[in-house]
N, C-alpha and C positions, 0 to 999 in steps of 0.2 A: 504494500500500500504506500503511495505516496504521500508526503508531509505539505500539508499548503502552509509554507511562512512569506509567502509574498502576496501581498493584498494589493500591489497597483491595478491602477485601474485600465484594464484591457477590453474597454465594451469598444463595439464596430459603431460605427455613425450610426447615426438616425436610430439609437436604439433606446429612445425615451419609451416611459413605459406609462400606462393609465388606468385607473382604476378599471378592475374588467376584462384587463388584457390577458389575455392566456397566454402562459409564460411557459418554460422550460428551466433547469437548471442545465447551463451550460459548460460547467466548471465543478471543482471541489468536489466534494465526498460523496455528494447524493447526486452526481450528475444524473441527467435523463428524468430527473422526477419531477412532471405535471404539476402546474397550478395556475391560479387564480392571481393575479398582482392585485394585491388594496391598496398597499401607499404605502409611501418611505416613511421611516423612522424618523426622529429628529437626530440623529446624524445620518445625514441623507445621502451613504453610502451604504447604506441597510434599507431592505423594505421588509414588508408582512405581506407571506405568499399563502393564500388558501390554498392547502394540498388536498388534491381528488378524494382524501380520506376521509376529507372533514376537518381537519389538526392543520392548525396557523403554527409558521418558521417564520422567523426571519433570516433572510440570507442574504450577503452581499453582492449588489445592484451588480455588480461587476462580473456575479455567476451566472447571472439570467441572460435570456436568450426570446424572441418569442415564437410560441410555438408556431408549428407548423398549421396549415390552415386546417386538415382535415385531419385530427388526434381520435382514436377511436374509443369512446368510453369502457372503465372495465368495469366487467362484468363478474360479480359477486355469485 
């Protein structure tokens, strides 16, 4: 497993994010895992992501990604 100790900020252009947006984790520990963007933290390199499960993260802005248009829900 690799160790994240570098937190600069590596987001691509145009990748502001809005309350609602379906996001991705594109980085760090939990890459690949779905959700919901609510809004940045008040250090607004942090947000609060509603994951598919129902359970709010916050992760940083800098791991997010947005998803793909057509994500297929899972099925319980």
């Amino acid at each position: 497993m690799q160790e994240v100790t570098n937190m600069k900020d590596e987001r691509r252009e145009g990748s502001t994010f809005r309350e609602g947006d379906q996001v991705v984790l594109d980085h760090g520990t939990y890459q690949g895992t779905l959700g919901v963007f609510l809004h940045l933290n008040k250090d607004v390199n942090w947000a609060d992501i509603a994951q598919r499960n129902g359970s709010l993260w916050s992760h940083p802005v800098a791991w997010l990604a947005h998803a793909p248009a057509a994500v297929p829900a899972v099925a319980n």
